[in-house]
Residue, then its C-alpha position, 0 to 999 in steps of 0.5 A: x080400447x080402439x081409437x079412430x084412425x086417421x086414414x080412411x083410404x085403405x083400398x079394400x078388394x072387391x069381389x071382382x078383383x079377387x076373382x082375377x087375383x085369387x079365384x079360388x075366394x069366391x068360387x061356388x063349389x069344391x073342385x068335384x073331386x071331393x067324398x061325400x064326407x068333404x063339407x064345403x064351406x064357402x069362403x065368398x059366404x065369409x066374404x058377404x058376410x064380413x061385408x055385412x058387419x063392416x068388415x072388407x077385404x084388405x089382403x088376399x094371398x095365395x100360393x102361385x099355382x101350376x094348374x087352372x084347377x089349382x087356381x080355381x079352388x086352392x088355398x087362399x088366405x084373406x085379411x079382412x079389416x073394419x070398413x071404420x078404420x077402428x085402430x089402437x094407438x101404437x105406444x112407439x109413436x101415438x102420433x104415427x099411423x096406428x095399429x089395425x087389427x084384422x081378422x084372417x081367414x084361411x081355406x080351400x076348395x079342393x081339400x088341400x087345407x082346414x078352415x082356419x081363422x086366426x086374428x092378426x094386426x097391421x101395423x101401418x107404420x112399416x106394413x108389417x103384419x102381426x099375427x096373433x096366437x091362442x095366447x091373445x085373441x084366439x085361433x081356430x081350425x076345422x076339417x071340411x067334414x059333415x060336423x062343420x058348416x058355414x053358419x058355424x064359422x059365422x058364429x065362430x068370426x062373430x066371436x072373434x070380432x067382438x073379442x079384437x078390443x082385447x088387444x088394445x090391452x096387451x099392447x099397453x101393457x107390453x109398452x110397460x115392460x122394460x127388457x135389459x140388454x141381457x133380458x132383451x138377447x135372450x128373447x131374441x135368441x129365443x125368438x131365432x129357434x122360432x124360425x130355426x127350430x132344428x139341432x143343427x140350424x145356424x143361430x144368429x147373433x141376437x143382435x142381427x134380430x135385434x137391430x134397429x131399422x127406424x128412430x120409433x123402434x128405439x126403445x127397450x119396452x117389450x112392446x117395441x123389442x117384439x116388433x123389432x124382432x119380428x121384422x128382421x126374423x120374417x125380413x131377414x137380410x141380415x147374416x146368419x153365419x156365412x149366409x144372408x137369411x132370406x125373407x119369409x115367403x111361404x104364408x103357412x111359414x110366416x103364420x107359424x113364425x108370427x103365432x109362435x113368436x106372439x106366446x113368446x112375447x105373452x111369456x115373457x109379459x107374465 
């Protein structure tokens, strides 16, 4: 169930920010390299129609590219987030800033990547994102081919927004779960293959993951683990073996790590 949040002074992008920082999100065309099999689905279109439904650009991100043609109509991923600041309480601390939940959307112009919507929360207590997997909300991805347009991400986004009270749900119910010590190195130990998913990858020591950063993030609940866990595995800083493990830059990378560890979480909820 949402609550109403507190802070209303979230910055959101405009159309003309985003065509200074991430071009490529509201251009017009595909790069005009394209068959005729490539359909192209506008992201500006999602843009205005977010807009729309009260929803705005709270995020956008891209990688760094070499070439103005790359620029122009690569791959983008944008957050978008209700304009009404709808939130749910964060069980660690009610009287912190809450949980937003927000809904993402991935694509590109130039047929580098699917269209792609995922859901996702914003926890405002460490602006640390949250992405959301299969196993809560949903998740969706398409070739730019004759079978999809935009009017079919339209209705796709609808359903996706409707569905976001769902997490509200999990959330507490995650809050009510206790892990023990040993319940609680096992799923870290699990959550470090998520990341480090080879034979031969260095694990660390479950307790690096499971090191606590702020008085909030002290309790054994499964809700409070999985956060814990997810900052440090995207964070790192901590050693793994005689190497300090990096942050996780690369957006596709992070998305993966955040899904995955998501259903692991939703595993261990039963």
């Amino acid at each position: 169930m949402y609550m109403n949040a507190i802070n209303n002074t979230l910055p959101f992008l405009s159309r003309e920010s985003l065509a200074q920082t991430i071009p490529s999100a509201v251009a017009e065309s595909h790069d005009g390299r394209r068959s005729n099999r490539y359909k192209f689905v506008p992201t500006v279109e999602i843009i205005d129609s977010m807009a729309v439904n009260g929803w705005g650009v709270a995020k956008a991100r891209g990688p760094k590219s070499r070439t103005e043609l790359s620029r122009g109509f690569g791959f983008h991923q944008l957050e978008f987030q209700d304009r009404a600041q709808r939130a749910f309480v964060d069980p660690r601390n009610p009287h912190a800033q809450p949980i937003f939940p927000r809904i993402h959307i991935l694509n590109s112009h130039n047929g580098t990547s699917k269209f792609e919507i995922l859901a996702g929360l914003y926890a405002m207590v460490c602006s640390n994102g949250l992405m959301v997997s299969a196993g809560s909300v949903g998740e969706f991805s398409v070739r730019h081919n004759a079978s999809f347009n935009a009017e079919e991400a339209h209705r796709i986004i609808g359903e996706f927004r409707a569905r976001m009270g769902g997490i509200g749900e999990t959330i507490e119910k995650w809050s009510g779960i206790k892990l023990d010590a040993g319940q609680a190195s096992e799923f870290a130990t699990q959550a470090a293959r998520i990341r480090w998913n080879k034979a031969d990858d260095i694990v660390p020591d479950p307790s690096t993951l499971l090191a606590v950063r702020r008085t909030e993030d002290a309790g054994s609940d499964l809700w409070t683990r999985f956060n814990v866990v997810q900052e440090n595995l995207i964070g790192g800083g901590f050693k793994r073996s005689r190497r300090v493990a990096r942050p996780v830059s690369q957006i596709r990378e992070s998305n993966r790590i955040n899904s995955e560890l998501w259903d692991l979480a939703l595993a261990y909820a039963g």
